[in-house]
C-alpha positions in Angstrom: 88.5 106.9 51.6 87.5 103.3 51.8 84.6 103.0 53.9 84.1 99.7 55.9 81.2 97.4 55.1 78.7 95.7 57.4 80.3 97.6 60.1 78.3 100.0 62.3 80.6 102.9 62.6 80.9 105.9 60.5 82.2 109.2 60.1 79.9 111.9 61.3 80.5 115.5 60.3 80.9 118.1 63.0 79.3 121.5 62.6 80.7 124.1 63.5 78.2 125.8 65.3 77.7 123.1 67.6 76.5 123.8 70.8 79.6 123.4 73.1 79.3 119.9 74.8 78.9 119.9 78.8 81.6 117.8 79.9 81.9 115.6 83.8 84.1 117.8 85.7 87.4 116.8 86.1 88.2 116.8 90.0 91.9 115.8 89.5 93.3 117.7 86.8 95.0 117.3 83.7 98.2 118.4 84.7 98.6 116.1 87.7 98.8 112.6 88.6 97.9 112.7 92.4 96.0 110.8 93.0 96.2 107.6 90.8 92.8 106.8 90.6 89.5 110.1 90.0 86.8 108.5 91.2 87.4 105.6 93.3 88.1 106.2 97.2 91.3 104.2 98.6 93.7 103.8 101.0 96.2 101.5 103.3 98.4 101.0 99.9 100.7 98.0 99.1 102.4 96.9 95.9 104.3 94.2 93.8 106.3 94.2 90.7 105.3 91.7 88.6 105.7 90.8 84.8 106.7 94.8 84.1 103.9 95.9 86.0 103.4 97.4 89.5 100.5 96.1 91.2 98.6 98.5 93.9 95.9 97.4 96.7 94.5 99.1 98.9 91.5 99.5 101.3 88.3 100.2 99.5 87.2 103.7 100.9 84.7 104.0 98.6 82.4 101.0 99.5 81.9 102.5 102.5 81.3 106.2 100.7 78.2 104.3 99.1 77.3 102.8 101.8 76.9 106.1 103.8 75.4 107.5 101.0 77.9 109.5 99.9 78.6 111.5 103.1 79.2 111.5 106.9 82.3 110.2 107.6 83.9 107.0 107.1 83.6 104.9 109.9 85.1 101.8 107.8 82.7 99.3 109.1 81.2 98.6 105.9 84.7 98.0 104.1 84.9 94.1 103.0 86.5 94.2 99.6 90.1 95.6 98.5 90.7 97.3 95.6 93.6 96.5 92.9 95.1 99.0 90.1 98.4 98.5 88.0 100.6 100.4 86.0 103.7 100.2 83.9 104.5 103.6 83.7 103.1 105.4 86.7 100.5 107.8 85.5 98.0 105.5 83.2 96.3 103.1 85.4 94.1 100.3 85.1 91.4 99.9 87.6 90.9 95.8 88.4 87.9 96.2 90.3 87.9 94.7 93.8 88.6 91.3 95.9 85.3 90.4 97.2 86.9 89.2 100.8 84.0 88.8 102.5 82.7 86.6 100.1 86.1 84.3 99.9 86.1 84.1 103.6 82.5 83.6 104.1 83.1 80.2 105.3 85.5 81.0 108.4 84.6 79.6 111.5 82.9 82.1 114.2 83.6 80.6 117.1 85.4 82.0 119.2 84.4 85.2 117.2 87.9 86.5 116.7 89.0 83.9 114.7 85.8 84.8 111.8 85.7 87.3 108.9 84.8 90.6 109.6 85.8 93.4 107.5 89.3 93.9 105.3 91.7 97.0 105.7 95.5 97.6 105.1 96.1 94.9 102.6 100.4 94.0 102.4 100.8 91.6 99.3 104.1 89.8 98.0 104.6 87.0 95.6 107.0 84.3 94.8 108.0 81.4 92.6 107.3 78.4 94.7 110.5 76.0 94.8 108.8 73.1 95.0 106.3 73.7 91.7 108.0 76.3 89.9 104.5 78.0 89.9 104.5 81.8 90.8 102.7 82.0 93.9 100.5 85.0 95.3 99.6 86.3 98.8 97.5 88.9 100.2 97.1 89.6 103.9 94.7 92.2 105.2 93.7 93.1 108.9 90.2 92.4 110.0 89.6 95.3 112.1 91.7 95.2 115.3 91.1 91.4 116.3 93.9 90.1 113.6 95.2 89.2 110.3 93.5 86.8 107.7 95.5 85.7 104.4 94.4 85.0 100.6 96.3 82.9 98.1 96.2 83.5 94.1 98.2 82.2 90.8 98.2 85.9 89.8 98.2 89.4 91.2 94.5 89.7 90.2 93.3 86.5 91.2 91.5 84.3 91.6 92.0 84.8 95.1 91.0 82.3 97.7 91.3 81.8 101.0 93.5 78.8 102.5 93.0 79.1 105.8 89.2 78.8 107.9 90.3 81.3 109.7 92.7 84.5 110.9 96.1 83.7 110.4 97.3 85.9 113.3 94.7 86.3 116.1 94.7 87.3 119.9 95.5 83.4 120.7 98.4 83.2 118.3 101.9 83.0 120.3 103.3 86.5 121.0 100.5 88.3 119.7 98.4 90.9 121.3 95.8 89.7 123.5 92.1 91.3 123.7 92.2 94.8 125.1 95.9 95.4 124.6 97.0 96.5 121.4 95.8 96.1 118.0 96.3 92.6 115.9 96.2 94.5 112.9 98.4 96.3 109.7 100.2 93.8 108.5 103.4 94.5 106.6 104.9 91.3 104.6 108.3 90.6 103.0 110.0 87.2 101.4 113.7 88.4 102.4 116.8 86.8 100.1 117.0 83.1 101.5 113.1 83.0 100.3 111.9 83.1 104.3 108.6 85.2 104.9 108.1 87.5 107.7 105.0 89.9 109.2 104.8 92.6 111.1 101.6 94.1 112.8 100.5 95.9 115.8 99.6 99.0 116.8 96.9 101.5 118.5 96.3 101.3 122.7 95.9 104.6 124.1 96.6 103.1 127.1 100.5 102.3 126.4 101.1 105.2 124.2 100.0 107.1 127.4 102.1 104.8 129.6 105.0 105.1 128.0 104.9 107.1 124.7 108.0 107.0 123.6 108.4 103.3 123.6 104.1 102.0 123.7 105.2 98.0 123.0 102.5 97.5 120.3 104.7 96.1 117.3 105.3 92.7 116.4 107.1 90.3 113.8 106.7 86.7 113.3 108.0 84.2 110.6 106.2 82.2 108.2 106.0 79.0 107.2 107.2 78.0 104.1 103.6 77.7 103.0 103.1 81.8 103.8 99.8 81.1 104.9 100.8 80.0 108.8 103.0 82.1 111.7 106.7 80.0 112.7 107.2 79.9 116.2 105.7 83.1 118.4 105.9 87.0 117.5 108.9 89.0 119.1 108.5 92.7 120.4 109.8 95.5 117.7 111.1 98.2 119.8 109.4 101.1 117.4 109.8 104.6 119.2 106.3 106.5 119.1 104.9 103.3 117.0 101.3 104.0 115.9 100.5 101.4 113.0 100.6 101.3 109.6 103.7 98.6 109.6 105.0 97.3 105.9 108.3 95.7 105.6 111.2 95.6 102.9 114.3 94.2 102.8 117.2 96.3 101.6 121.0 95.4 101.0 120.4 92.5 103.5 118.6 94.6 106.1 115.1 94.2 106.9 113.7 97.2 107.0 110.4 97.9 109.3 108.1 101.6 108.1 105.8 102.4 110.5 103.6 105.6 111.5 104.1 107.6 114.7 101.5 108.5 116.9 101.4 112.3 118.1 102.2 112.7 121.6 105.8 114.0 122.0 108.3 114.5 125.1 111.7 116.1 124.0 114.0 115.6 126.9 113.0 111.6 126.4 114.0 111.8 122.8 117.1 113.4 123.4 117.7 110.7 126.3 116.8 107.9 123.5 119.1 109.0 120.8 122.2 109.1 123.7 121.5 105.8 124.7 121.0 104.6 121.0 123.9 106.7 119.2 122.1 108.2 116.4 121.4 111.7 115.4 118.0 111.4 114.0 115.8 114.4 114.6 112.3 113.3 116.7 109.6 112.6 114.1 106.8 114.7 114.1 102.8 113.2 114.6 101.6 111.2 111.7 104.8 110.8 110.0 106.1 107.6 108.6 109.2 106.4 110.5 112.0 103.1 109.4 114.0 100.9 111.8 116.7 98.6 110.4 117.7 95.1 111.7 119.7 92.2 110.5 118.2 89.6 112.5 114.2 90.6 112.6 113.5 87.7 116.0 116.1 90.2 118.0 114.5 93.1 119.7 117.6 94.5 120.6 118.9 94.3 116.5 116.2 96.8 115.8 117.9 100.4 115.0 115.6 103.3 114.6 116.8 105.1 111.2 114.9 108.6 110.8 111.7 109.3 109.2 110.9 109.8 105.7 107.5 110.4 104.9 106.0 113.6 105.5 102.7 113.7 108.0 98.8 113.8 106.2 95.8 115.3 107.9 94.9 111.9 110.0 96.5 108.9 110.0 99.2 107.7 107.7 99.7 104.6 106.0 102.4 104.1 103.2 104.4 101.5 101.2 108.1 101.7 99.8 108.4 100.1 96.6 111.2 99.8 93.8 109.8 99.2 90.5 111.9 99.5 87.1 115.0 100.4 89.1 113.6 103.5 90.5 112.0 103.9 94.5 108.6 104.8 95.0 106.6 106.1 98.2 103.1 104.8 98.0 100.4 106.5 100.4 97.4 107.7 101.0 95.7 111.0 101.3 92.7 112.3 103.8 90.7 113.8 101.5 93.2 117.2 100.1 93.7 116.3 96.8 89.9 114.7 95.4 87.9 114.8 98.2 87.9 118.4 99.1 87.8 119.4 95.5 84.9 117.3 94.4 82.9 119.1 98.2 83.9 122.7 96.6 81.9 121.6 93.1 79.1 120.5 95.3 79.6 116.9 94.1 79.7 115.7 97.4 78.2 116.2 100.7 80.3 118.7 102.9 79.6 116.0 105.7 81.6 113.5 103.8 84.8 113.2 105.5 87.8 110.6 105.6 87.7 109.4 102.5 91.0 108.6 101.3 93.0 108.7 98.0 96.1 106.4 96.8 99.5 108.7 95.7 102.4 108.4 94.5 106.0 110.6 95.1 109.1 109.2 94.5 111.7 107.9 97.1 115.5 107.5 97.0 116.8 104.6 98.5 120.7 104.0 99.3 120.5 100.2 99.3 123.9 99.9 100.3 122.9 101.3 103.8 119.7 100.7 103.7 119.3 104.6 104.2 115.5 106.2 102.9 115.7 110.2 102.1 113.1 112.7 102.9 110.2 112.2 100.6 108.4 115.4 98.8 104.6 115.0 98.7 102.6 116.7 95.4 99.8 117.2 93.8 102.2 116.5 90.7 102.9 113.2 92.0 106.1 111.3 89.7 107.2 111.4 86.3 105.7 108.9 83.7 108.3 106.5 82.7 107.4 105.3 79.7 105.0 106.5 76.5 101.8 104.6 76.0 101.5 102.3 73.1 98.2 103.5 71.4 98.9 100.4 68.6 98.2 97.7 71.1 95.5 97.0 73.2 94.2 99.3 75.9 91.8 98.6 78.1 89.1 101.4 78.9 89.6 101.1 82.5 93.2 102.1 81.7 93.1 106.2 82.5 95.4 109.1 83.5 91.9 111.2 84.6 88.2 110.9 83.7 85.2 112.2 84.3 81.7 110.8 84.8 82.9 107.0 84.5 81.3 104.5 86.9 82.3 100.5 86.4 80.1 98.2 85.4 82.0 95.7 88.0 82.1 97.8 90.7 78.7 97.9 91.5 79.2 94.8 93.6 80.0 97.3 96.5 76.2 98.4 96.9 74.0 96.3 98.9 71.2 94.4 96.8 72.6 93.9 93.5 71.4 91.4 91.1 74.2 91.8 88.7 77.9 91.6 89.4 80.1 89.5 86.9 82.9 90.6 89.5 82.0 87.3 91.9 85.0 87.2 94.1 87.6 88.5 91.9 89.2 91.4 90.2 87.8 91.2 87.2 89.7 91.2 83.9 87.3 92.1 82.1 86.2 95.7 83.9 83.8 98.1 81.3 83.9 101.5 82.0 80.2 102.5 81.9 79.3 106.4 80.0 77.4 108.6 79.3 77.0 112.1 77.2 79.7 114.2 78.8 81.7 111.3 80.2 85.3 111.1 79.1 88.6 109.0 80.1 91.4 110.7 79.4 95.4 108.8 78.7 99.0 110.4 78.9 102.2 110.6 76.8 100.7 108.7 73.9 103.5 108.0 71.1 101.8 107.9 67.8 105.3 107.4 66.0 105.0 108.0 62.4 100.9 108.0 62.6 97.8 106.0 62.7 95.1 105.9 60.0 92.4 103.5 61.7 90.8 103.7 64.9 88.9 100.7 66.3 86.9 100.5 70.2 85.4 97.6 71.3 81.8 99.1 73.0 78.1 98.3 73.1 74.8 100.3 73.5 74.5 103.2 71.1 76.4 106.1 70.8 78.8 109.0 69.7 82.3 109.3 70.8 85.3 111.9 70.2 88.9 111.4 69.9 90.4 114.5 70.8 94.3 115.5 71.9 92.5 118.3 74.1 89.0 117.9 76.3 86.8 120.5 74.7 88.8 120.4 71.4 91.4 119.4 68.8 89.4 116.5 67.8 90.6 113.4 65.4 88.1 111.4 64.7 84.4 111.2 65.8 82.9 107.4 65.8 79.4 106.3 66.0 78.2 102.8 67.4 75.7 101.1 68.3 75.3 97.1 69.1 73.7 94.8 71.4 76.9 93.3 72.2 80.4 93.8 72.4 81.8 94.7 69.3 84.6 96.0 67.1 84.0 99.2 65.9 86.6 100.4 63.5 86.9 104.0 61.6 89.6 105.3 59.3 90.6 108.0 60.5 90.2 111.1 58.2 93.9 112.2 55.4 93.2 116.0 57.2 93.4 114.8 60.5 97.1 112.5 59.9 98.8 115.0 61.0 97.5 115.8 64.2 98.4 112.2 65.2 101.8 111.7 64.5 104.4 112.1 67.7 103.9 112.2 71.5 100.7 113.1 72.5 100.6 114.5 76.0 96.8 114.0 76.5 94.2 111.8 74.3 90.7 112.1 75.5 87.8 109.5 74.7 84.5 111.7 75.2 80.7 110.7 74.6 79.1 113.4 72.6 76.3 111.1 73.2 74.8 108.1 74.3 73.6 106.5 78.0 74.6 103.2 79.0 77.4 103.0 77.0 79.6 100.4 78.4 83.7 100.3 76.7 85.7 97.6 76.7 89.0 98.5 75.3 90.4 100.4 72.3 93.3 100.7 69.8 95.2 102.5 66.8 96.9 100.8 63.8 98.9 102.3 61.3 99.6 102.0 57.5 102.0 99.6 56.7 104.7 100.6 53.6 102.6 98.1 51.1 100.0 100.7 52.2 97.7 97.6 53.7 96.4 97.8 57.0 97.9 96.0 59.7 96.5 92.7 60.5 95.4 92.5 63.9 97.2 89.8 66.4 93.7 87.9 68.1 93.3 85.0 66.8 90.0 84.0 65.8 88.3 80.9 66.7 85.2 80.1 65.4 82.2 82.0 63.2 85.0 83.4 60.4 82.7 85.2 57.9 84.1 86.7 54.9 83.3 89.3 52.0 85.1 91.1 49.6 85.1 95.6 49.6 81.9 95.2 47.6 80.3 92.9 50.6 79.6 89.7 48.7 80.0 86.9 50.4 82.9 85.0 50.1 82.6 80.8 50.1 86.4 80.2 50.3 88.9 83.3 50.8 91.3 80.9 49.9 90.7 81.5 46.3 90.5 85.3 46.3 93.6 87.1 46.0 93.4 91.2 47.8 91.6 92.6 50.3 89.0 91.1 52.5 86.9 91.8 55.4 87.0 89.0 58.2 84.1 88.8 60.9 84.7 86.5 63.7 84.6 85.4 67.6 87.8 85.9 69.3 89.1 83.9 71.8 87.3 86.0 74.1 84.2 85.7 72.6 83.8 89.3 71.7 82.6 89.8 67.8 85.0 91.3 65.9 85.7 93.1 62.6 89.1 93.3 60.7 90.9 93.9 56.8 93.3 90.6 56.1 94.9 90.5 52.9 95.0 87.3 51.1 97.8 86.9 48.8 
């Protein structure tokens, strides 16, 4: 085996009386993908396609876990930061850390106090290609508490986001809206319909309606948009939603708009029976907490408004989802009180059994008949959806990327506790997330297709210490790699001619576990396989500055140019990350 010079990772044999290795529990499982993220509280989803990828935000439940100290319940007041994910095949997500919202709107004006920031739930998100620029255009609106809806504007679906207003968008002044201590100003649900118009919905809440008149409380709204999508057109019309609650998103489907909402729980039968006479549908009454759809044709007339059925199946609490097509296939987006990670992270003793309410994103798909603009019942699991598509282990994957993990924190998130010094996350997601580990930590990828096999491993990382490749958590190991640098670096290890075999194929798991180390922060890794000349393939960044060469025996090379075989390249990539790589010079 060649062995790679002037590079800090080797391979270390593994005894085989070893002391077994404690490992992070796992609190969601290897054999589900409910929810889509193991160790960060979310909730309120929304999503775009965009560029192959689907795009998920959310309300960041667990700023105000740490903020509580990781128990009581969540009382949301400390919530001022929304978190994104993405995906292109459903099960491995990448974490973006979070939109620091109450730093972009830190210069709203206060006065009246309505109109100012306050905190930021429920996000709704859509994009577009402007028509004027050509430029794709982003926009993010998110309730501030009850008193109304602020909006954020970005050139892509992780920012930078910033805010083009001074103020709410939608408030208790704005035309047709709520006014104070009436309903709520809040949930916002956005959609760009076919003729490139935006319209939002929101509303919700007041006990005092729902006990009025229960059936029909009044307390949803739509509004158009400007054609800048940052300002209402004209004044907010009434949404006749039966039982509406909140938790409004909007789609439009086969040239309907179509309205989702969740139902509050107080029921009369005889009035439902009496609605669906005077209405002409057969729709059964929802039950409490469930996630109901209207249709309409002509969103400014209440009376266009049809009530369709409900879809989505009631959660302890209140529910909040988003129906999204991505890839040609319908998917119901929600969020979960606490059944799936919460609870089992309270019976390990990981958390507080005070700690209540905080929430995790799933995912279950939906089928959609867009010719009628018809949604069928939607089956909630643990199992969550089918992955799509195989990972690609020979291009780059980002260590935030992750089907499961265990004992991972991120270095960027720590902008969610009070009195940091350090967050590189400013008011961003960040695109350049590390996933900070420890011994026993381990991230863990699905359906990874190997192909015909890899024979070099490489993991961009600093601090020191050891990590394990394995296609099982506690065994089936590939390749072990030691590191250790001040910086990010490129770490790269051949992997072993007795351990080809076990990486050829579709891999159902791959697990990265520290065997040892603290403060080990990864950045990304990747596989690359043996070409037929039997040369290593050439990696695709482009360096571009600080090339260093040297030849296998590690002399120095003055000009590669005039050396014909193998050499070994150290450079700055356009990242600036310090990297190592073969080239072959002909």
């Amino acid at each position: 085996m060649k062995h790679f010079l002037l590079i800090t990772t080797v391979m270390m044999a593994v005894c085989s009386n070893m002391k077994a290795q404690t490992l992070a529990t796992d609190y969601k499982g290897n054999s589900n993908n409910n929810p889509i993220s193991a160790n960060i509280f979310c909730a309120d989803p929304t999503a775009l396609e965009y560029n192959g990828r689907l795009y998920v935000y959310g309300t960041n439940d667990s700023q105000s876990f740490i903020a509580c100290g990781k128990k009581g319940g969540n009382n949301y007041d400390h919530i001022k930061s929304i978190v994104v994910f993405s995906t292109d095949d459903m099960v491995n997500w990448t974490f973006h850390g979070t939109i620091d919202t109450k730093k972009i709107c830190s210069g709203w004006v206060t006065n009246p106090w309505w109109h100012g920031y306050g905190v930021s739930w429920a996000p709704s998100v859509t994009w577009r290609t402007n028509p004027d620029t050509g430029e794709d255009e982003f926009f993010l609106y998110f309730c501030n508490s009850s008193h109304g809806v602020g909006v954020l504007k970005a050139s892509s679906p992780i920012g930078p986001w910033k805010s083009p207003n001074k103020e709410l968008m939608i408030t208790y002044d704005t035309s047709g809206a709520f006014p104070m201590g009436t309903s709520a100003n809040f949930d916002p649900g956005v959609v760009i319909d076919d003729n490139g118009i935006g319209w939002i919905a929101f509303g919700g809440l007041n006990d005092k309606e729902i006990e009025k008149n229960p059936l029909l409380p009044d307390n949803a709204r739509i509004v158009k948009l400007k054609p800048s999508m940052t300002e209402v057109d004209g004044s907010a019309v009434r949404i006749p939603a039966p039982y509406h609650f909140e938790a409004n998103e909007l789609n439009f489907i086969g040239g309907k708009y179509v309205f989702t909402y969740c139902s509050h729980w107080s029921r009369n039968q005889a009035e439902w029976n009496a609605y669906k006479s005077e209405h002409n549908i057969t729709a059964s009454m929802p039950g409490g907490g469930w996630m109901c759809y209207m249709v309409s044709d002509n969103p400014l007339d209440p009376d266009s408004w049809v009530y369709k059925d409900f879809y989505g199946p009631g959660v302890a609490g209140n529910n909040h989802s988003h129906l999204q097509k991505f890839k040609g296939r319908y998917y119901h987006i929600y969020h979960d009180h606490g059944d799936i990670l919460l609870n089992v992270m309270k019976k390990a003793g990981a958390v507080d059994a005070r700690a209540g309410d905080y929430r995790s994103i799933c995912v279950n798909e939906a089928k959609v008949n867009e010719s009628t603009a018809t949604i069928n019942r939607v089956t909630l699991s643990h199992e969550g959806v089918t992955q799509i598509k195989n990972l690609d282990p020979y291009e780059w994957q980002e260590a935030e990327t992750m089907a499961s993990c265990g004992g991972v924190e991120y270095e960027d998130f720590t902008n969610v506790k009070k009195n940091t010094e350090i967050s590189s996350l400013g008011n961003d997601a960040s695109q350049n997330m590390q996933v900070k580990m420890k011994t026993g930590s381990w991230i863990s990828v699905r359906k990874v297709n190997f192909g015909t096999g890899a024979n070099r491993f490489t993991l961009r990382a600093k601090g020191t210490g050891t990590m394990d490749i394995r296609t099982s958590v506690n065994k089936g190991t590939i390749v072990t790699i030691e590191f250790s640098s001040n910086e990010l670096e490129d770490h790269i290890i051949e992997i072993p001619a007795d351990k080809l075999e076990k990486i050829k194929g579709v891999k159902n798991n791959l697990f990265f576990v520290v065997t040892a180390g603290e403060n080990v922060y990864v950045d990304a890794w990747k596989f690359s396989k043996e070409q037929s000349s039997g040369i290593l393939e050439v990696e695709n960044s482009t360096p571009v500055n600080n090339i260093v060469r040297y030849d296998l025996s590690g002399r120095r090379l003055s000009d590669a140019c005039q050396y014909r075989g193998i050499v070994i390249e150290q450079y700055t990539d356009n990242n600036g990350v310090r990297c190592t790589r073969k080239k072959l010079y002909r």
